[in-house]
C-alpha positions in Angstrom: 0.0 0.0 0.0 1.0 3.4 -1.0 1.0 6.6 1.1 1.1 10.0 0.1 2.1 12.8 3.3 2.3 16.4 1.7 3.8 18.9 3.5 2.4 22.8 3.3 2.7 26.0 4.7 -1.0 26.9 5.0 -2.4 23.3 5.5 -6.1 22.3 4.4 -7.6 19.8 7.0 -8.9 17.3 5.0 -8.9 13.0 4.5 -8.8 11.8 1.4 -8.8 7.9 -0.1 -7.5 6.7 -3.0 -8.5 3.3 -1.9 -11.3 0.8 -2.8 -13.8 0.8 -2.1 -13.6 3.9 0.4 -12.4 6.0 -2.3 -13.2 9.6 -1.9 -13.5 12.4 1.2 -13.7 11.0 4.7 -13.8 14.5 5.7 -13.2 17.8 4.4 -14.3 21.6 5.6 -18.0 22.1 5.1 -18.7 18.2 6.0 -20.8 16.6 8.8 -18.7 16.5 11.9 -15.7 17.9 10.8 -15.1 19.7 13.6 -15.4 18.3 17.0 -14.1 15.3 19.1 -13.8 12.0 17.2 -11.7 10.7 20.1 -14.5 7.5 20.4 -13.5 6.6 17.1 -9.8 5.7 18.2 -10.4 4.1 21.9 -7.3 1.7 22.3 -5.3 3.5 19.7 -1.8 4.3 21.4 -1.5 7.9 22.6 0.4 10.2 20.7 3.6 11.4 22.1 4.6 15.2 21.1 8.2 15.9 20.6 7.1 19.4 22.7 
């Protein structure tokens, strides 16, 4: 599997998939729920560690 990370100055918040069969927007600016807490989407993910 291929993945593309694009660095910018000004950087749009957005999920794109180029992936069957979820190709397309997860979320983008304008969508359902793109703002707010998703955190109960990723219970028993590891938690981040910032380099701060």
């Amino acid at each position: 599997m291929i993945h593309r990370l694009i660095c910018h100055l000004n950087p749009r918040r957005f999920i794109y998939s180029y992936a069957p069969p979820h190709k397309g927007w997860f979320t983008d600016a304008g969508m359902d729920n793109h703002e707010g807490d998703h955190s109960e989407w990723y219970e028993g993910f590891p938690t981040l560690i910032s380099p701060v």
